[in-house]
PAZAPA-4460 file (N, C-alpha, C; in steps of 0.05 Angstrom, whole numbers, plus 32768, in hexadecimal, padded with zeros to 4 digits):
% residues 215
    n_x    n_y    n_z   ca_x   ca_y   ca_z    c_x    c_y    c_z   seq   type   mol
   780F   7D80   81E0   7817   7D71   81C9   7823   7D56   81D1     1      X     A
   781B   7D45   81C8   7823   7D25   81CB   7843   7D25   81C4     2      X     A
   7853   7D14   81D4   786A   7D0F   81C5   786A   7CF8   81B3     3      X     A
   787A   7CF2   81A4   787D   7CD7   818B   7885   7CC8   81A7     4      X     A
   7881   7CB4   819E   7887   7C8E   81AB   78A8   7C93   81A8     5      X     A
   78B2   7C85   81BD   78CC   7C7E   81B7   78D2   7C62   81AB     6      X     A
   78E2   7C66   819C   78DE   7C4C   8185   78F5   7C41   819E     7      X     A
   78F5   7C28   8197   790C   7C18   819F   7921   7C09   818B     8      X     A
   7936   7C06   818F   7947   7C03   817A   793C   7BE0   8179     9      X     A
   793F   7BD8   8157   7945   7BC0   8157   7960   7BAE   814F    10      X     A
   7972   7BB2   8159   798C   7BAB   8157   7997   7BB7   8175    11      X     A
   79AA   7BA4   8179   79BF   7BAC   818D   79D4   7BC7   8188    12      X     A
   79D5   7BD2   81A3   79E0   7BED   8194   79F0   7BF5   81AE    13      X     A
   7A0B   7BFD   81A2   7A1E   7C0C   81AA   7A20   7C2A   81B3    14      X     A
   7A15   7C2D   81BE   7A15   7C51   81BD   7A34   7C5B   81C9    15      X     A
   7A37   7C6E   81BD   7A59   7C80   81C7   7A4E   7CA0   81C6    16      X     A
   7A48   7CA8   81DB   7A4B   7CC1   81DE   7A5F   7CD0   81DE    17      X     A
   7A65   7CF8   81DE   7A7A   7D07   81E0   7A8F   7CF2   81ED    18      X     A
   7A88   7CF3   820B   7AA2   7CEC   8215   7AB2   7CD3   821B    19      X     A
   7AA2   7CC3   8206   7AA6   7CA9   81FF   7ABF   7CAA   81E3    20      X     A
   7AB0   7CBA   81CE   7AC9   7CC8   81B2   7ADA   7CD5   81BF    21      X     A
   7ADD   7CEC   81D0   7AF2   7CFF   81D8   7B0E   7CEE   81EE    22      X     A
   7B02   7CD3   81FA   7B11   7CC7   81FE   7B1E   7CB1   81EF    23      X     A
   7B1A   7CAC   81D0   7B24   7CA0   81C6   7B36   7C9F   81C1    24      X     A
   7B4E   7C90   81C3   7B66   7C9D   81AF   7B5C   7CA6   8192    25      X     A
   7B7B   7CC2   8191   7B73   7CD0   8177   7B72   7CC0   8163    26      X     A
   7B7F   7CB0   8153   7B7B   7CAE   813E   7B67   7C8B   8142    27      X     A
   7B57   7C86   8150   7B40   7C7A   8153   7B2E   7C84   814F    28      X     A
   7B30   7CA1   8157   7B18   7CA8   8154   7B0E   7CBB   813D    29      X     A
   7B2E   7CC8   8130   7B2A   7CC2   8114   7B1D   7CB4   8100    30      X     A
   7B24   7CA7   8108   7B23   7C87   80EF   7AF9   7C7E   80F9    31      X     A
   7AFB   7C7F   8112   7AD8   7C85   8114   7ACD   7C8E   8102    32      X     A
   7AD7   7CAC   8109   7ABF   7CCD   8109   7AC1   7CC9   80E3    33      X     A
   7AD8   7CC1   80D9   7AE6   7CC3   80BA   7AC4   7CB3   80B5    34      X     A
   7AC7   7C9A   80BB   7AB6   7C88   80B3   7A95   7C7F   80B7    35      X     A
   7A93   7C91   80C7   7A72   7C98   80D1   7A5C   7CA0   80BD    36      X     A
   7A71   7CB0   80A0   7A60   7CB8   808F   7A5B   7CAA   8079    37      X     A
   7A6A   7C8E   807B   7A69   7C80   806B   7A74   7C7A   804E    38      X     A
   7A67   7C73   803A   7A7A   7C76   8022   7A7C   7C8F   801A    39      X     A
   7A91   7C94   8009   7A99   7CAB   7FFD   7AAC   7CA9   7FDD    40      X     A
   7AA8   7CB6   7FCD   7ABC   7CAB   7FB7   7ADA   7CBA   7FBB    41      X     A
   7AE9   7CA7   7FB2   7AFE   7CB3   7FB4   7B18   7CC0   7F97    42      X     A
   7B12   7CDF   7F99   7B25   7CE9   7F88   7B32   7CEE   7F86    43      X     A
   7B4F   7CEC   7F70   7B68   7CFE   7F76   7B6A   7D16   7F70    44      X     A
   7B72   7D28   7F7E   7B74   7D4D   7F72   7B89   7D4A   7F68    45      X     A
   7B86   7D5A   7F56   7BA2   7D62   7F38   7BA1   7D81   7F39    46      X     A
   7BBF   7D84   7F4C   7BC0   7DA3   7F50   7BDF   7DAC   7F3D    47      X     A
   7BE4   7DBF   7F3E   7C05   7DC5   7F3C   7C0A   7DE5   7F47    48      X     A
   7C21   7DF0   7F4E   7C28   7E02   7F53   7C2C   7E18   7F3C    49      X     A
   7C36   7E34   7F48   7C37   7E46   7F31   7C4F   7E41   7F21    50      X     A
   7C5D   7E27   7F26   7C79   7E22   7F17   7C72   7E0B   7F0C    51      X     A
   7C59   7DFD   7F0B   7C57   7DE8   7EFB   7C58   7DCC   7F0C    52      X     A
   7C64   7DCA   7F23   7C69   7DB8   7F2C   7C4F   7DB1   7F41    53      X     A
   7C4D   7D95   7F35   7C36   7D87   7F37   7C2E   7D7B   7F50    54      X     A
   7C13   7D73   7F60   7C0F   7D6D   7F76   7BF5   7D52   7F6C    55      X     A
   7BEC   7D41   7F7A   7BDB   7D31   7F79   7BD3   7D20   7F92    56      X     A
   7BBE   7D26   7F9B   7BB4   7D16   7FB8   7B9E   7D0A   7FB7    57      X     A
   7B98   7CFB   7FC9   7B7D   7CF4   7FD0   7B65   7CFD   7FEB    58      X     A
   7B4F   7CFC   7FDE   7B3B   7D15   7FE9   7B23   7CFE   7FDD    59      X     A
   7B12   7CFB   7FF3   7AF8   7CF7   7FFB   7AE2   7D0B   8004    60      X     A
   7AED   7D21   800D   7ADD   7D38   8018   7ACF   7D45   8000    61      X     A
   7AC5   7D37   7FEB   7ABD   7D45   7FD3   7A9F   7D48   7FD0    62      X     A
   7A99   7D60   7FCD   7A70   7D60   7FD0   7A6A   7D73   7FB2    63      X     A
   7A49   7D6E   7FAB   7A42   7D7A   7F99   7A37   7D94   7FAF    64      X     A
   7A33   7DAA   7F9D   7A2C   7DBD   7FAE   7A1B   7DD6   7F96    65      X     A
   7A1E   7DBD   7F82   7A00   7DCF   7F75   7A0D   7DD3   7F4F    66      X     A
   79F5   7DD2   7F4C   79F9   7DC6   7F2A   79F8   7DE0   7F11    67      X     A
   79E8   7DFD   7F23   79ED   7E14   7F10   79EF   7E28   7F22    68      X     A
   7A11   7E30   7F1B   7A21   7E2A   7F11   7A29   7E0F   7F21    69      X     A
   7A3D   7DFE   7F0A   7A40   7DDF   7F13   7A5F   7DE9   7F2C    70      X     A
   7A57   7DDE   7F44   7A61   7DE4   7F58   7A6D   7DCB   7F64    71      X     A
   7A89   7DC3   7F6E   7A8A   7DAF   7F7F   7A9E   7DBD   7F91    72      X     A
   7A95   7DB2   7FB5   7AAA   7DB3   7FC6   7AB7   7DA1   7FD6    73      X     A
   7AD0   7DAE   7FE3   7AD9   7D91   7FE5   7AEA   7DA4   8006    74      X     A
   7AED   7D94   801E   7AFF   7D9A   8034   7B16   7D8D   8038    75      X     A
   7B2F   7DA2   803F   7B3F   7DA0   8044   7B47   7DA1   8066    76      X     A
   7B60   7D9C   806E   7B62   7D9E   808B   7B66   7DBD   8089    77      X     A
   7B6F   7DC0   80A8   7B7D   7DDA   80AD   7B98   7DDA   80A3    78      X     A
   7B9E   7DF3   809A   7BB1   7DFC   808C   7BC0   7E05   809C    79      X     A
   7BC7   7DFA   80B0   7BDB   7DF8   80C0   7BF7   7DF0   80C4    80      X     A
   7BF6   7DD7   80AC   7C12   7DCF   80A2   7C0A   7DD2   8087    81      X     A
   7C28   7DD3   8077   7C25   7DD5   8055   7C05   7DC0   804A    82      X     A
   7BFF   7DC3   803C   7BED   7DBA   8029   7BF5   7DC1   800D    83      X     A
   7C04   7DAB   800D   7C05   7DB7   7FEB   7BE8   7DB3   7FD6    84      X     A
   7BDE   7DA9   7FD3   7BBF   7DAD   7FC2   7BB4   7DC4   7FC6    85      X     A
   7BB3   7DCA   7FE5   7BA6   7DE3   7FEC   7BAD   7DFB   7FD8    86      X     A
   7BC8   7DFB   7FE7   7BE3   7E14   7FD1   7BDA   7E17   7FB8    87      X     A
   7BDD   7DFC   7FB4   7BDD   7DFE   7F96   7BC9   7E02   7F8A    88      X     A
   7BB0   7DFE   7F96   7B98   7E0B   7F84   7B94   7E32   7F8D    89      X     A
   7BA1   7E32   7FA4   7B9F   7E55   7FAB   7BB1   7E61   7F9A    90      X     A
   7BC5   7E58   7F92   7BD4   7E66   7F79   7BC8   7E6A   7F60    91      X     A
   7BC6   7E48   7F56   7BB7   7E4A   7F38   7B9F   7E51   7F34    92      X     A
   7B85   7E4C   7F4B   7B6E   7E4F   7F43   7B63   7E39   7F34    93      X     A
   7B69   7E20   7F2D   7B63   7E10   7F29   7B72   7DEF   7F2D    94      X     A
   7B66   7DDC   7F2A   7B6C   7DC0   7F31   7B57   7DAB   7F29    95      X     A
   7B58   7D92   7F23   7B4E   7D75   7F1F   7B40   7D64   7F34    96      X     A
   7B34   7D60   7F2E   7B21   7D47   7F3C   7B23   7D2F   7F2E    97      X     A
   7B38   7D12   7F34   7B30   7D01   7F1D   7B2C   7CF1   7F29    98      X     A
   7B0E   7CD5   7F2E   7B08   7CC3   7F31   7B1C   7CB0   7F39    99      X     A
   7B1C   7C97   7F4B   7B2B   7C8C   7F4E   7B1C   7C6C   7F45   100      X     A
   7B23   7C59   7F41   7B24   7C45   7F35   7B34   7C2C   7F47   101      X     A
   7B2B   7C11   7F3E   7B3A   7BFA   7F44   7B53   7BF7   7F39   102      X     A
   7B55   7BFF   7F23   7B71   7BFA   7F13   7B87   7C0B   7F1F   103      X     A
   7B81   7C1F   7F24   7B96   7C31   7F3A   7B91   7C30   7F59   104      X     A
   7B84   7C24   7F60   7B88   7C27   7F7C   7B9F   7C33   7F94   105      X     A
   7BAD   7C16   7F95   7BC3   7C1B   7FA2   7BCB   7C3A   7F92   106      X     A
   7BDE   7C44   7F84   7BE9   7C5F   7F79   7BD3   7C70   7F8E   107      X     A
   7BB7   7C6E   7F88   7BA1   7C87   7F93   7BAE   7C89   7FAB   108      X     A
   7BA6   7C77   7FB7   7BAC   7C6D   7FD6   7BC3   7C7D   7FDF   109      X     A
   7BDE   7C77   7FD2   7BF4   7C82   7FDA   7BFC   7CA5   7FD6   110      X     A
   7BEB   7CAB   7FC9   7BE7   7CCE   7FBF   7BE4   7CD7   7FE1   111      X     A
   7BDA   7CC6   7FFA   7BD2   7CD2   800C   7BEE   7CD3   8018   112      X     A
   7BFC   7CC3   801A   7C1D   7CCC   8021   7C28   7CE2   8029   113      X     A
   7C3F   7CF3   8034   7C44   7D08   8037   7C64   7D0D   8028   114      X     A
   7C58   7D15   800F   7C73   7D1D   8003   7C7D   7D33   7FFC   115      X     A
   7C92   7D42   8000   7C9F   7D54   7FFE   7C92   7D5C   7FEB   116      X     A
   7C8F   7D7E   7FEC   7C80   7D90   7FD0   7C92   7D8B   7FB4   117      X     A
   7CB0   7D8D   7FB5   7CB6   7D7F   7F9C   7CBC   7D71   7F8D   118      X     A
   7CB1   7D59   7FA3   7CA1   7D3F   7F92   7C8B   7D3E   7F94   119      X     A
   7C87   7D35   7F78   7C6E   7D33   7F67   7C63   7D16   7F6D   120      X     A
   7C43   7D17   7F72   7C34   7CF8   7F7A   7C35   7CEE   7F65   121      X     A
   7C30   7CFC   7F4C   7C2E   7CF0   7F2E   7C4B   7CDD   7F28   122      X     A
   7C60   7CE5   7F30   7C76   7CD8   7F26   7C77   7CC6   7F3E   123      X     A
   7C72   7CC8   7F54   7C77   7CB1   7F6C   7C68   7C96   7F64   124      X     A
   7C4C   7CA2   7F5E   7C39   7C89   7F5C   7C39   7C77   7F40   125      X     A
   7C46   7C88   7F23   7C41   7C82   7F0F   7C2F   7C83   7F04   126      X     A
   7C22   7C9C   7F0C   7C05   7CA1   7EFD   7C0E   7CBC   7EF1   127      X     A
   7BFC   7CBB   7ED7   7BFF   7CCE   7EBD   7BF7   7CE8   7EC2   128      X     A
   7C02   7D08   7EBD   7BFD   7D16   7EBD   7BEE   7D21   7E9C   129      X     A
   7BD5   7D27   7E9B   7BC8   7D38   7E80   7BBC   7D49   7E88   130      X     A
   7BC2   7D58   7E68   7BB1   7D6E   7E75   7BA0   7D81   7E5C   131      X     A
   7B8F   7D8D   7E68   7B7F   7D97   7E4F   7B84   7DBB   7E48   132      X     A
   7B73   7DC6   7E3D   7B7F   7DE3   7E30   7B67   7DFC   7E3C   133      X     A
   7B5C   7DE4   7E57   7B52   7DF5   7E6E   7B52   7E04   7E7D   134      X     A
   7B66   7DF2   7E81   7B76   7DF3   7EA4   7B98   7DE9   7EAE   135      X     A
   7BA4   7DF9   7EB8   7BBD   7DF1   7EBD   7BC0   7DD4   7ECD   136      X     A
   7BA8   7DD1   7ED8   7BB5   7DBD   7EEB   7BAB   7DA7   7EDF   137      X     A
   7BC0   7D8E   7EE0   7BC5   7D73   7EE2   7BA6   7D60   7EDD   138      X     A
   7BA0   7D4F   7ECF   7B91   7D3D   7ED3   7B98   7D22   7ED6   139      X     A
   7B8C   7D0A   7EDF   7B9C   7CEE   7EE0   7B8F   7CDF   7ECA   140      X     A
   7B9D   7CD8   7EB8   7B9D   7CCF   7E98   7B94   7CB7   7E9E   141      X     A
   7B95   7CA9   7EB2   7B8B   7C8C   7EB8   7B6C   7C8C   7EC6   142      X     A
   7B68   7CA4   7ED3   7B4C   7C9F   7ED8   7B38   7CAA   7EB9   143      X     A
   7B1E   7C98   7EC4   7B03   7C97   7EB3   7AF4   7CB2   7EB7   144      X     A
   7AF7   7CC0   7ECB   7AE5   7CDE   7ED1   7AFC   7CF3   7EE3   145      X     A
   7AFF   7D04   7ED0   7B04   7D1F   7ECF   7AFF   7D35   7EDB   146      X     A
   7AF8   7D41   7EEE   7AEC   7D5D   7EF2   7B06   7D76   7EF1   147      X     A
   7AFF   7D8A   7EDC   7B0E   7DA2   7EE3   7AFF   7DBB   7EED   148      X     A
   7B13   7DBF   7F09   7B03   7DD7   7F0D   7B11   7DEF   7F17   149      X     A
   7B09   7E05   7F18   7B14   7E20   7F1A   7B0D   7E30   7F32   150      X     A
   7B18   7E31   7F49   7B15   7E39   7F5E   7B01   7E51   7F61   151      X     A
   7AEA   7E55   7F71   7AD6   7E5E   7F77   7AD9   7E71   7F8D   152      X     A
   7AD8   7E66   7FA0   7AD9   7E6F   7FBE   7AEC   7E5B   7FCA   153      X     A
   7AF0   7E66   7FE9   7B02   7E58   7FFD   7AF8   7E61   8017   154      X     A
   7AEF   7E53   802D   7AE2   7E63   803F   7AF5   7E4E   805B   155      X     A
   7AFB   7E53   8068   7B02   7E48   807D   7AED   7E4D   8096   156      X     A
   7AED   7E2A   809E   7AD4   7E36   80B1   7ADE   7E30   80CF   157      X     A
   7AD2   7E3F   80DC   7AD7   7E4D   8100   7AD9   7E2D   810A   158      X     A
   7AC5   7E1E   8104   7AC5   7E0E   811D   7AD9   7DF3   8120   159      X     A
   7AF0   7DF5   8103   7B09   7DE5   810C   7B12   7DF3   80FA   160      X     A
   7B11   7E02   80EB   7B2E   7E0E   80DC   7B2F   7DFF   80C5   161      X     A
   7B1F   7DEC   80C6   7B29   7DD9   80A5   7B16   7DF6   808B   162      X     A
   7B1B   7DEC   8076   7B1C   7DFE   805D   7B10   7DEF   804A   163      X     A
   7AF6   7DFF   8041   7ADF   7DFB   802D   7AF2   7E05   8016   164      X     A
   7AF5   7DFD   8002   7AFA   7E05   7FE7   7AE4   7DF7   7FD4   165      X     A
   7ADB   7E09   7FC2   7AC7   7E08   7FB5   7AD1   7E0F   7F97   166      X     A
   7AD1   7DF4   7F88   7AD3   7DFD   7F6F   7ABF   7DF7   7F57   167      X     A
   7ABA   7E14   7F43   7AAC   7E11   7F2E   7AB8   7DF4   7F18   168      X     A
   7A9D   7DE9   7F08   7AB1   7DD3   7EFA   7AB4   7DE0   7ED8   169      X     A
   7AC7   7DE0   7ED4   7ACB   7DEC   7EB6   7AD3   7DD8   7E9E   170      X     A
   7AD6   7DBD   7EA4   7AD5   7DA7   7E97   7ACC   7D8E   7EA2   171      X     A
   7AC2   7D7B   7E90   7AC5   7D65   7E9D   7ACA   7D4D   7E85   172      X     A
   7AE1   7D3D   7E8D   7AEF   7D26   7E75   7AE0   7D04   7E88   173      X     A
   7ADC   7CF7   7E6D   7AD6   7CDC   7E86   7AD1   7CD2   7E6B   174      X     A
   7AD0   7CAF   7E67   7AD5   7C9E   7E5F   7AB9   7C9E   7E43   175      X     A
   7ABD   7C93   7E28   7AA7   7C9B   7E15   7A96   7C78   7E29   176      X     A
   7A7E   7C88   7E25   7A65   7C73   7E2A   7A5B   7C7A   7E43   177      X     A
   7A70   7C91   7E5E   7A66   7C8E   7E77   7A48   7CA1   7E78   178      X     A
   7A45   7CAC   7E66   7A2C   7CC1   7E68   7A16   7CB8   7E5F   179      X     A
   7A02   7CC1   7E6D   79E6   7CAB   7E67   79D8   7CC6   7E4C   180      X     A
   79C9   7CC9   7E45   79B5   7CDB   7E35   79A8   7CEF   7E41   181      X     A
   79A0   7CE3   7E60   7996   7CF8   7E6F   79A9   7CFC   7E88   182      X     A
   79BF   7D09   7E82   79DE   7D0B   7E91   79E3   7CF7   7EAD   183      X     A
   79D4   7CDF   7EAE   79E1   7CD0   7EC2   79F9   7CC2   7EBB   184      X     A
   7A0F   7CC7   7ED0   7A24   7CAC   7EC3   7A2C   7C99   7ECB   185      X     A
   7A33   7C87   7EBB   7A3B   7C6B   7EC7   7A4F   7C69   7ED4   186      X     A
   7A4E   7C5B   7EF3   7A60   7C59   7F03   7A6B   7C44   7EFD   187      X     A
   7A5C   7C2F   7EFB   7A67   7C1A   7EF2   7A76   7C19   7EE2   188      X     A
   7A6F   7C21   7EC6   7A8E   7C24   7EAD   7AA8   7C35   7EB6   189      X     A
   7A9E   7C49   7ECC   7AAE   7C69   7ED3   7AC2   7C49   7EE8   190      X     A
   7AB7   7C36   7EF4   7ACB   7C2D   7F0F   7AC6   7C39   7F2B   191      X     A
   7ABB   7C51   7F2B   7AB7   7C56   7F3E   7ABB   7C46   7F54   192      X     A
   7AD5   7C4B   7F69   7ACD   7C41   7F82   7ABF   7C4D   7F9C   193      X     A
   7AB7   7C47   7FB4   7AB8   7C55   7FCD   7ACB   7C4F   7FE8   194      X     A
   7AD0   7C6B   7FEC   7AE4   7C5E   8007   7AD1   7C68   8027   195      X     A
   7ADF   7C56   803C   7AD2   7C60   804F   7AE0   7C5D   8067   196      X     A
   7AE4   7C76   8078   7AF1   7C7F   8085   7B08   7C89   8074   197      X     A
   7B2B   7C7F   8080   7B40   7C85   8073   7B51   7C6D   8064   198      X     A
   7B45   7C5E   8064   7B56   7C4C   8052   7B46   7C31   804E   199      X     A
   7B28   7C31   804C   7B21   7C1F   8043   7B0D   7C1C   802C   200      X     A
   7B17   7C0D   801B   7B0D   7C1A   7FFE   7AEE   7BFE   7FF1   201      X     A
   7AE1   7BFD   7FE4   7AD4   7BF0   7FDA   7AC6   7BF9   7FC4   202      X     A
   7AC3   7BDE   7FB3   7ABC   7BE1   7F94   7A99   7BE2   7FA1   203      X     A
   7A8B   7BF2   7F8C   7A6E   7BFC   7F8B   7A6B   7BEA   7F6D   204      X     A
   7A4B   7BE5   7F6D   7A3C   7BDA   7F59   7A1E   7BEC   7F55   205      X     A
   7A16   7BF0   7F40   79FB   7BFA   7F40   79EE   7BE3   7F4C   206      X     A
   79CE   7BED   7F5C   79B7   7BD7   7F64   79A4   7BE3   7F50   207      X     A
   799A   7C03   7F4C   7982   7BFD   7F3C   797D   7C1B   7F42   208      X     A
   7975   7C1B   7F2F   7968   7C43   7F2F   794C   7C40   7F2F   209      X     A
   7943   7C5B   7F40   7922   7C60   7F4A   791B   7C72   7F36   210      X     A
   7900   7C74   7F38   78F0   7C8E   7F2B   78F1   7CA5   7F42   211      X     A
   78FB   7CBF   7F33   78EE   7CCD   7F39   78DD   7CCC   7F58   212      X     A
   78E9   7CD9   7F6C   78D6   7CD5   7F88   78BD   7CEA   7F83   213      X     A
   78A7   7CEA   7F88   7891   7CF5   7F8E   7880   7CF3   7FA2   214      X     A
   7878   7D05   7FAF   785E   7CFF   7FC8   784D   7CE9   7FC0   215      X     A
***
């Protein structure tokens, strides 16, 4: 059997192998490995405890994972130090996904902070706690898209310990006009931003929707 041609790169290229990353400093190589995958949108979780008392962070680790039943997951670290989001959705069984936006930025941003469990991000940042007749937990009254969802599964996986949580969606609130006829929605009216890596954020624009791919 013939092998394929080796293509040759056309651009100059950096290559970094294993022991090129493993000698990086850590949090270089964070901020790398974070950013390799490129954009990502960034949401705040709206959790609270079994006493009511409220939590709100920011989380990029967010994936679709399938539309029946409507499924989204999202990774956490290892639960090795407190997590309050974590907690708080293993108590209630449920928590928020809300879009983040230009108009709140900075507040989003600062949700990543490390604040004591009985302070609340909602009152630090000045962002609005609502809520619907769903779900216990918290939504942010200032974002354009909503997700509520109700805890599914939790699987922790072997090969670092970080934690799949998988939640069903049992609502979804977002702004009148973002929904197209044939359920696409507008990012553009929604604000939608993307961030990439850990702290670098940029506004998205539509370029143009395709047909349908076919052979």
């Amino acid at each position: 059997m013939m092998r394929a041609a080796r293509m040759h790169w056309r651009h100059k290229v950096l290559q970094l192998k294993k022991d090129d990353l493993d000698a990086m400093a850590q949090r270089d190589r964070a901020r790398l490995v974070n950013g390799l995958t490129g954009y990502k949108s960034p949401f705040l979780l709206g959790s609270a405890d079994a006493d009511g008392l409220t939590n709100l962070a920011l989380f990029s680790s967010v994936f679709h994972l399938g539309a029946d039943p409507a499924l989204i997951g999202l990774i956490f670290r290892p639960h090795s130090v407190p997590r309050h989001s974590l907690e708080n959705i293993l108590q209630t069984h449920c928590f928020t996904l809300n879009l983040a936006h230009a108009d709140i930025l900075e507040q989003t941003h600062q949700t990543s902070a490390r604040y004591p469990r009985e302070q609340s991000e909602f009152a630090t940042t000045g962002l609005t706690e609502a809520y619907s007749e769903e779900l216990a937990a918290p939504y942010v009254a200032e974002s354009r898209l909503g997700i509520g969802l109700k805890l599914r599964q939790q699987i922790e996986l072997d090969i670092n310990q970080t934690c799949l949580i998988i939640g069903e969606i049992c609502e979804v609130r977002m702004s009148e006009g973002a929904l197209g006829d044939d359920g696409t929605l507008d990012m553009d009216l929604l604000g939608g931003l993307a961030v990439c890596g850990l702290d670098s954020y940029y506004q998205v624009r539509s370029l143009r929707r395709l047909a349908y791919a076919k052979p």
